[in-house]
C-alpha positions in Angstrom: -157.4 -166.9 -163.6 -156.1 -165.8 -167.2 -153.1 -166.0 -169.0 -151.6 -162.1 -168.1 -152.1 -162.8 -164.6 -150.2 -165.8 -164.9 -147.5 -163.7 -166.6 -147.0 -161.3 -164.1 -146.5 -164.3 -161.7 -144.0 -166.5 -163.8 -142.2 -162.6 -164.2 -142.1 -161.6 -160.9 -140.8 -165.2 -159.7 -138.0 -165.0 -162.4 -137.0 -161.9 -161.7 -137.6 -162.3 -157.7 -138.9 -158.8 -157.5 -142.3 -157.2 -158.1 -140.0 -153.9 -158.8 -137.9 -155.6 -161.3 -140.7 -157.8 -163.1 -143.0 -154.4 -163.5 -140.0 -152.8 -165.4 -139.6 -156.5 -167.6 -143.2 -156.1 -168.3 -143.2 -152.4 -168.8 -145.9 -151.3 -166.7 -146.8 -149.9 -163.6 -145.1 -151.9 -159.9 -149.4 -151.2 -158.3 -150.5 -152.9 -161.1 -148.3 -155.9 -160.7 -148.9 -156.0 -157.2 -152.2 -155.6 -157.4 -152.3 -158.8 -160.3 -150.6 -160.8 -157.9 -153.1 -160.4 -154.7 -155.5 -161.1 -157.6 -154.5 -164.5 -158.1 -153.2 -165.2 -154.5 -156.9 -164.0 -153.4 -158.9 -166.2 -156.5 -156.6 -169.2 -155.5 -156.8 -169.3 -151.8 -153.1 -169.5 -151.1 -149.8 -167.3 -150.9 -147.8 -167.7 -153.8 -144.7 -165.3 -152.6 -142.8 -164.4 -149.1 -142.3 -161.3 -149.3 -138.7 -160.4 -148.0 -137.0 -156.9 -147.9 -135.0 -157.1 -150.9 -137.7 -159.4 -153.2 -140.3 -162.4 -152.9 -139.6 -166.2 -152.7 -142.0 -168.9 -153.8 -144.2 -170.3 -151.3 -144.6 -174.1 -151.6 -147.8 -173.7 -153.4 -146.0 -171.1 -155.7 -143.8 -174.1 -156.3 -146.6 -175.8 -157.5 -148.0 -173.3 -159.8 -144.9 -171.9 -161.5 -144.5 -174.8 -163.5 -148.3 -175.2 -165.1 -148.0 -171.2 -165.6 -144.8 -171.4 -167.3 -146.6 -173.9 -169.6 -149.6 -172.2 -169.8 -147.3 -168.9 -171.1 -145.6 -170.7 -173.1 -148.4 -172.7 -175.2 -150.3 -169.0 -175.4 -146.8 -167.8 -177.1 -147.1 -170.8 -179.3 -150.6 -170.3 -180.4 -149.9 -166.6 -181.0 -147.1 -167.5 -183.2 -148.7 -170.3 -185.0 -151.4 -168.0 -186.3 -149.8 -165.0 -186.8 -146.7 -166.6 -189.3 -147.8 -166.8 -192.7 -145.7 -167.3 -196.0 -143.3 -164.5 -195.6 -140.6 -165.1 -193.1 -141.0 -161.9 -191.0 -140.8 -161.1 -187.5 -138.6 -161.6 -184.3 -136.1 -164.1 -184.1 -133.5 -165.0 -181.7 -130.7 -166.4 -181.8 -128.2 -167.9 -179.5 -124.7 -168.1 -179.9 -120.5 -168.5 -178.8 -118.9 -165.4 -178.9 -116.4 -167.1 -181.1 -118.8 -168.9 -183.2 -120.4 -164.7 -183.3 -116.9 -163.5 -184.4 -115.8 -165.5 -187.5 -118.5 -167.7 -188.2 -122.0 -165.4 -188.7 -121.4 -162.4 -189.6 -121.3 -164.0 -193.8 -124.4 -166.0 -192.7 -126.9 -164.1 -191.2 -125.8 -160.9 -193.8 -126.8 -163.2 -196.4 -129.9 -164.2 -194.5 -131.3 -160.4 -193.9 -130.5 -159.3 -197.5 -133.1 -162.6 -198.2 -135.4 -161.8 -195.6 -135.0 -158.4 -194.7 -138.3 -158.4 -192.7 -136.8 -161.0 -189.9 -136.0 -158.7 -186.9 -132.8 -160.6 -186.1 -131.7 -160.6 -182.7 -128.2 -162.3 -181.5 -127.4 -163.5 -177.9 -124.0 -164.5 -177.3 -123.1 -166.9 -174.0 -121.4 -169.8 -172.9 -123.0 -173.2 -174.6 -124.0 -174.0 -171.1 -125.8 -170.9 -170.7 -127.4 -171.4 -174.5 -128.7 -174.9 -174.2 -130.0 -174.1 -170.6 -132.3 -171.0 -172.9 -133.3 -172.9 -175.2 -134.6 -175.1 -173.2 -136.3 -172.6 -171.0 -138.1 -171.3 -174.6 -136.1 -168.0 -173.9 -134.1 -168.3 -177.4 -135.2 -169.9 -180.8 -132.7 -171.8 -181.5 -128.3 -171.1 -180.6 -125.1 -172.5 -182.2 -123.6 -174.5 -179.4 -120.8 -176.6 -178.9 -121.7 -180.0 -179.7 -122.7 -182.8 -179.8 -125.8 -182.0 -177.3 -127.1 -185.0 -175.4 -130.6 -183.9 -174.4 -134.2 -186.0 -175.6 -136.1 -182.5 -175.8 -133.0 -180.9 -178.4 -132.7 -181.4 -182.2 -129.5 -180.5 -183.3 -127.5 -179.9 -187.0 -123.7 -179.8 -187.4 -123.0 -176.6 -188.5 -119.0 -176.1 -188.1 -116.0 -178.2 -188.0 -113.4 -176.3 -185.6 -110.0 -177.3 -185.1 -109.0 -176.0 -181.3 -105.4 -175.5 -180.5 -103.4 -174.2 -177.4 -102.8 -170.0 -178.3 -99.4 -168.6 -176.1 -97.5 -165.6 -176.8 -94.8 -165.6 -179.6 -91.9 -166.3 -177.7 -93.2 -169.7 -176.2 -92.5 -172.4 -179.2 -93.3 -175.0 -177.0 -95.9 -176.3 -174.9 -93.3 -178.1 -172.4 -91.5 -174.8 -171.4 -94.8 -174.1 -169.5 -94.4 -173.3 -166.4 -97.5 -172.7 -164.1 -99.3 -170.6 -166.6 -102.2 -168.2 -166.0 -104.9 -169.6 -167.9 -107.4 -166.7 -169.6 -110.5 -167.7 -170.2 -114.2 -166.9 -170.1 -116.3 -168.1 -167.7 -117.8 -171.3 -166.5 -119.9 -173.0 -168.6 -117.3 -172.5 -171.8 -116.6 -175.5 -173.9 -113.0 -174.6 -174.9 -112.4 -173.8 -171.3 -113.2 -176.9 -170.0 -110.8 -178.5 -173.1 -108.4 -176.3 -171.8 -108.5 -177.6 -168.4 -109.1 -181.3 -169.8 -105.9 -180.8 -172.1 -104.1 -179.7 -168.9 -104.7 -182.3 -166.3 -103.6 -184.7 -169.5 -100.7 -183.1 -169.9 -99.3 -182.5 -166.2 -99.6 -178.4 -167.1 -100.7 -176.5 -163.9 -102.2 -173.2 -163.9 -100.6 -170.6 -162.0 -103.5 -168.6 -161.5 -107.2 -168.6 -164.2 -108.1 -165.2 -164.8 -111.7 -164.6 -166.4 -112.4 -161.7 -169.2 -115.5 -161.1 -170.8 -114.3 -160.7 -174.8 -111.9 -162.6 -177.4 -110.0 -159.3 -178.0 -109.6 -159.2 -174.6 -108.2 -162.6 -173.7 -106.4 -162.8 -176.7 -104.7 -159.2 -175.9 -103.2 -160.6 -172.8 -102.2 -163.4 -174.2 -100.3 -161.2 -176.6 -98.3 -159.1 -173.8 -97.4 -162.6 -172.2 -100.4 -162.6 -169.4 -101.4 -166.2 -170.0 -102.3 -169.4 -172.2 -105.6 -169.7 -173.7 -107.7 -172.4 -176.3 -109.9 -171.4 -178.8 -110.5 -172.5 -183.1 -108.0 -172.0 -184.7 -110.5 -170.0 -187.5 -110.6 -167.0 -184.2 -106.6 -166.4 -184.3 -106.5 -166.4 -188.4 -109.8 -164.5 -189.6 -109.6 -161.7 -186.8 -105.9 -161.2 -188.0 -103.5 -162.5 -184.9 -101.4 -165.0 -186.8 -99.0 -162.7 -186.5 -99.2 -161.6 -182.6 -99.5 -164.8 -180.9 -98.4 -168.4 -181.4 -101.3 -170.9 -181.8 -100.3 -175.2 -181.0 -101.8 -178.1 -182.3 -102.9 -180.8 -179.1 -104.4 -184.3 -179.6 -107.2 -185.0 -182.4 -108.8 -186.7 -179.5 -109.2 -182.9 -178.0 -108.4 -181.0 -181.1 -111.0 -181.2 -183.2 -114.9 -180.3 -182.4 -118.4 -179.5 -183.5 -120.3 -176.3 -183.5 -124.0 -177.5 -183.9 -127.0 -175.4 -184.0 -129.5 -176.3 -181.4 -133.5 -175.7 -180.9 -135.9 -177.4 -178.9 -138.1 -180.7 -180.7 -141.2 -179.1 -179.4 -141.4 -175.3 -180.3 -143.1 -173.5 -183.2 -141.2 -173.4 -186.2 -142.0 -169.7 -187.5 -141.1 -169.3 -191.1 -138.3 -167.1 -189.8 -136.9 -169.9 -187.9 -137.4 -172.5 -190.9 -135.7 -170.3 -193.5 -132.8 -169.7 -191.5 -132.5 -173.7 -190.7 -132.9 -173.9 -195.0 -130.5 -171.4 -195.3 -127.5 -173.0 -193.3 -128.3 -176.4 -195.5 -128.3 -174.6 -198.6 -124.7 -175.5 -201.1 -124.9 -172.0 -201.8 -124.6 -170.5 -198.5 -121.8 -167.8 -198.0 -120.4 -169.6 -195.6 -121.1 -173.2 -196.9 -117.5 -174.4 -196.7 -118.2 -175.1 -193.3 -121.8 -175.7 -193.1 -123.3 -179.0 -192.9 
């Protein structure tokens, strides 16, 4: 048994395909079929049913996907740990909101690559459900979340102050002329769209009908034409310039006011990429330091 063999079978499990886990890996689909027989024949056992449209873990599959995700992952570490050196240099990838992405890091991580040009910076945007659940799965270094996180296996900084607030069309000046509003939101797994709903229930407002979109500029475009009520920071409708399009409404501090906290997991490798960036955010003379720690 050795550690690319155990590869191929953590990939083909995640991706529940040989055909899609040999174009993850970039090689041939004989070659990871061939890996896999390898392994099923060395252990004895079947590790996959193998279905029409994919493969399913056996029970003894079961089993062995969690020592080889372990086994990958402390071969990643290793490989990390003795290939950083003093320079900060190298992948690193980062998790965040698409809010947070918007208004919050473009300052930041410019200042960061004019100091470390040689970081390959790499930015994935999701919901803070979808973030904390990758972190913890090793498949991002570190994201900026909605916080606070309440996990044993997450360290976690403050890293913004937000103020959220209730975002209608001009013409609504009040929250009580609501009437069975379509709420426009991303989806599941949101932060501000749970406060939304939260803030809702509180208030006796009922959603006419919750409509999903994938981008700010798109929610808050039909919010503009009168298509719905959304919730975001406040920071989103005055530094991408819509203080003058829609009508933004203070709610209760108790829901008003939250932290943005940048998350990574206690046990991985710090790389000095990682470790720079971390320095960066809790340096007074960050860019963006107003709202930084």
């Amino acid at each position: 048994m050795d550690i690319w063999g155990l590869k191929i079978f953590k990939t083909v499990a995640e991706e529940g395909s040989i055909s899609n886990a040999a174009s993850k890996l970039n090689c041939a689909q004989s070659n990871v079929t061939a890996r896999v027989r390898q392994l099923e024949d060395e252990l004895g056992v079947s590790l996959f049913y193998r279905r029409h449209r994919g493969v399913e873990l056996t029970a003894k599959g079961e089993i062995l996907i969690g020592y080889a995700k372990n086994a990958v992952r402390l071969i990643d570490n290793a490989v990390r740990a003795v290939g950083d050196d003093d320079s900060a240099k190298g992948p690193l990838l980062i998790g965040t909101m698409e809010s947070t992405a918007a208004v919050r890091l473009p300052s930041l991580f410019s200042e960061y690559h004019q100091v470390y040009p040689e970081v390959d910076l790499c930015i994935k945007t999701g919901t803070t459900e979808e973030l904390v659940k990758k972190v913890l799965d090793y498949k991002l270094d570190g994201a900026f979340v909605a916080g606070p996180i309440d996990h044993s296996d997450i360290v976690q900084h403050p890293a913004f102050e937000e103020e959220l607030v209730v975002i209608t069309e001009q013409k609504i000046k009040s929250l009580s002329k609501l009437d069975r509003p379509t709420f426009l939101v991303f989806r599941r797994g949101c932060s501000y769209r749970g406060v939304l709903e939260t803030w809702a229930r509180e208030n006796g407002v009922i959603p006419g009908n919750v409509m999903e979109l994938g981008t700010l500029e798109g929610i808050l475009g039909f919010v503009n034409v009168g298509m719905g009520i959304t919730l975001f920071p406040y920071s989103i409708v005055s530094k991408l310039n819509w203080k003058n399009s829609v009508r933004t409404h203070r709610i209760s501090k108790k829901l008003g006011h939250t932290s943005t906290v940048f998350i990574y997991r206690k046990d991985r490798i710090q790389t000095k990429a990682l470790k720079t960036l971390i320095q960066l955010l809790k340096t007074p003379s960050c860019a963006s330091c107003q709202y930084i720690f």
